[in-house]
Phi, psi and omega in degrees: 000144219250166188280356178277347183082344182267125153332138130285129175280156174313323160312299172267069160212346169287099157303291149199142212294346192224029176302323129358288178301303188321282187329293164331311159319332191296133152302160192078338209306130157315183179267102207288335186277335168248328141106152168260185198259103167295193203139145169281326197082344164269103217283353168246039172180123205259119179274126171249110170257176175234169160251084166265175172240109203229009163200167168104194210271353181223032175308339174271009169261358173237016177306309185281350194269011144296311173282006183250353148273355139319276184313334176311289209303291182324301166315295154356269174321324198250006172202098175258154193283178195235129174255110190016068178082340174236139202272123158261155193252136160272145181254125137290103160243153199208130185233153178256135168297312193081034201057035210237118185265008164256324133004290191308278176350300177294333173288319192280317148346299199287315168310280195319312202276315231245304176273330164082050176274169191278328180222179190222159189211140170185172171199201165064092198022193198283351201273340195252309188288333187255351147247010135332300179312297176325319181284335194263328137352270201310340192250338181050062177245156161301151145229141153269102205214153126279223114054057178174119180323122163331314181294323168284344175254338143314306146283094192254340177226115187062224212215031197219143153322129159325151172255081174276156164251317197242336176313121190210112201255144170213115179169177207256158174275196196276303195301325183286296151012255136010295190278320186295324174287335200269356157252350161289318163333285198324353178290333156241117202292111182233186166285354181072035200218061166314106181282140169238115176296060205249138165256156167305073154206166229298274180329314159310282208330294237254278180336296170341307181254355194261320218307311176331281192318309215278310191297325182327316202292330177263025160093358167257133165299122176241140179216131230241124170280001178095156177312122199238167202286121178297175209073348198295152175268326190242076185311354187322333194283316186293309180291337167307303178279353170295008200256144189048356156257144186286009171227142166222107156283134171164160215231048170275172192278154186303330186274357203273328187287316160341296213264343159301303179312333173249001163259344168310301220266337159246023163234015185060042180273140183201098208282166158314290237225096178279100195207128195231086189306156162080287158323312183251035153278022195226091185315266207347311210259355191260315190265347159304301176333322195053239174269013183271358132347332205264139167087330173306160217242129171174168171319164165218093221280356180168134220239130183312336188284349168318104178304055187248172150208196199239160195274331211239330207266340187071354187278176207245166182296358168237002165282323181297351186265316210272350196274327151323296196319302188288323188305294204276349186059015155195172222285152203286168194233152169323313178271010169307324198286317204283317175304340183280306179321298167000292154318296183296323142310314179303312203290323181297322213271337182277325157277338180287317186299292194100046144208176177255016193282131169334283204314284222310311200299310197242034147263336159302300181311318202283011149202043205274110159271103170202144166304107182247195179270354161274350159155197142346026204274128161200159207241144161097037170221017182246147156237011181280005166210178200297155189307333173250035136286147183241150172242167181221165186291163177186150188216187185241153165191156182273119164295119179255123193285046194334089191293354247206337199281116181346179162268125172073020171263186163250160212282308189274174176198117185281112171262118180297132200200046149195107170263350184326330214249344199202051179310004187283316188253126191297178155256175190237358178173196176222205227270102160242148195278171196267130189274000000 
């Protein structure tokens, strides 16, 4: 049961039905049925590894995390952490997925068996997150992961939470969502008549089938033409049935909406209201669009303006942005806060144990309370999801065309326009419709 009390369906939560088998199968892969112990073995220095996602179809959830592990790595070096009294020096070792989910598996093996880490860290959706997990399951190492709705990361088979042991999640649901799309819609006057964009993967399935359900109670109908292939080049079939509604929803990979979006736009579909999980959480994935950008809609899991700040570094979600902004020379992105959290979990969980040993590490997690720059995290204290899942805030916000802006400024601007759900954080406006 979802925190709302509403049921999930069994269809979209097979995340994927064997991922286990699939992991075991990999070369490098442990032993999924009985599994081994990873570890560095070197007591004075706690091996992190990470599964970031840096090239391939979903490159924009791991565009910051080279620059926050870098930084990380620098930090460190100048505050190592203390384990029950005695200072350890940190290893980052970091492997790329590739948008790849067997890849993510393979890789995550490859930390444990071949590098010998102490924990595993990793995000940027369920197709990445859950067979890390698996490997680390099978292996009896931590895990850490984000950046993926719980219920897809949770559900892997049938319609009941997964029994993770070594695993541990922090990010917001289906029900949050859900509740965040439906007051921004209320913002604007439509027929309540919702197109749904959904693709065939793990994130489509489970939005696909549950979104009906969650939304029902405010009067919009969502009507979904079926699951289409990531990649597809021609939506024409999607845009047919998409006619007279006025909201259009859905959780595509960023180039897929690129290509809707500008066949939206030469066949003349044109919604009030557009709010696009996945896709638009992104300047990079906003400004391909050029203007036709201006006024979409989505989630927000996090905004510089958030009165959060980080446990290890002390800067607040907007020194921390802005200090991307300068280094790196471009605008900061959502999934920067959460790759820093990452850490800051690690490091709380590992001084919370006084050891690197696994068992400690995620008997520390299963009630590891800490302020992070994304907010709040804590594990064992909802019971409306599984223990190791944290939820974390998430708000709505609107993309802006900035008409006025210099050369090398940015063109777009994410405005916080829905708070309901995390009133701690302001909004800069409210909802306007698209022209």
């Amino acid at each position: 049961m979802v925190g709302n009390g509403r049921s999930l369906n069994a269809r979209a939560l097979v995340v994927c039905a064997s991922t286990a088998a699939l992991a075991g199968a990999l070369t490098g892969c442990g032993d999924v049925g009985g599994g081994t112990v990873g570890g560095g073995g070197d007591d004075d220095v706690l091996k992190i590894g990470f599964v970031s996602t840096e090239t391939g179809s979903s490159a924009p959830f791991g565009e910051a995390n080279t620059y926050v592990i870098e930084s990380m790595e620098k930090w460190f070096a100048d505050n190592p952490v203390t384990v029950d009294g005695a200072e350890q020096t940190v290893e980052i070792i970091v492997k790329d997925s590739q948008s790849d989910s067997a890849r993510a598996g393979e890789v995550a093996a490859e930390l444990i068996n071949s590098d010998g880490v102490d924990l595993v860290l990793t995000s940027s959706t369920p197709d990445i997150t859950n067979p890390v997990s698996e490997q680390c399951e099978a292996n009896s190492v931590p895990c850490i992961s984000t950046v993926a709705p719980w219920q897809p990361f949770a559900i892997r088979e049938g319609d009941e939470p997964a029994d993770l042991k070594y695993s541990y999640h922090a990010f917001w649901g289906l029900e949050d969502v859900s509740a965040v799309y439906a007051d921004i819609w209320s913002q604007v006057d439509t027929n309540q008549k919702a197109a749904g964009l959904f693709p065939n993967d793990p994130d489509g399935q489970a939005w696909s089938a549950n979104f009906p359900a969650l939304t029902k109670d405010t009067g919009v109908t969502i009507d979904d033409p079926g699951l289409y292939p990531n990649g597809t080049q021609d939506f024409s079939a999607q845009l047919s049935a998409f006619e007279g509604h006025d909201i259009l929803v859905g959780v595509p990979i960023p180039p897929d909406f690129t290509t809707f979006w500008q066949q939206a736009g030469q066949q003349g579909y044109r919604p009030k209201v557009a709010t696009i999980g996945k896709a638009l959480l992104f300047p990079s994935s906003v400004e391909a669009l050029g203007n036709a950008g201006d006024g979409l809609t989505s989630e927000v899991w996090w905004h510089p303006t958030a009165p959060f700040t980080s446990s290890l570094t002390g800067q607040t979600a907007q020194e921390l942005a802005d200090q991307y902004e300068t280094d790196t020379g471009k605008q900061w992105t959502q999934p920067l806060g959460f790759a820093e959290a990452l850490f800051e979990i690690t490091v709380a969980a590992v001084q919370e144990a006084g050891s690197t040993e696994p068992e400690a590490i995620t008997e520390a997690l299963s009630t590891l309370e800490v302020s992070t720059v994304v907010g709040d995290i804590a594990w064992g204290v909802d019971d409306s999801v599984p223990p190791y899942v944290a939820k974390t805030p998430l708000v709505g916000g609107q993309w802006r065309l900035d008409d006025g802006a210099d050369e090398g400024q940015n063109p777009y601007e994410l405005v916080v326009v829905s708070n309901t759900l995390a009133p701690e954080i302001p909004t800069g406006g409210e909802v306007e419709p698209l022209r």
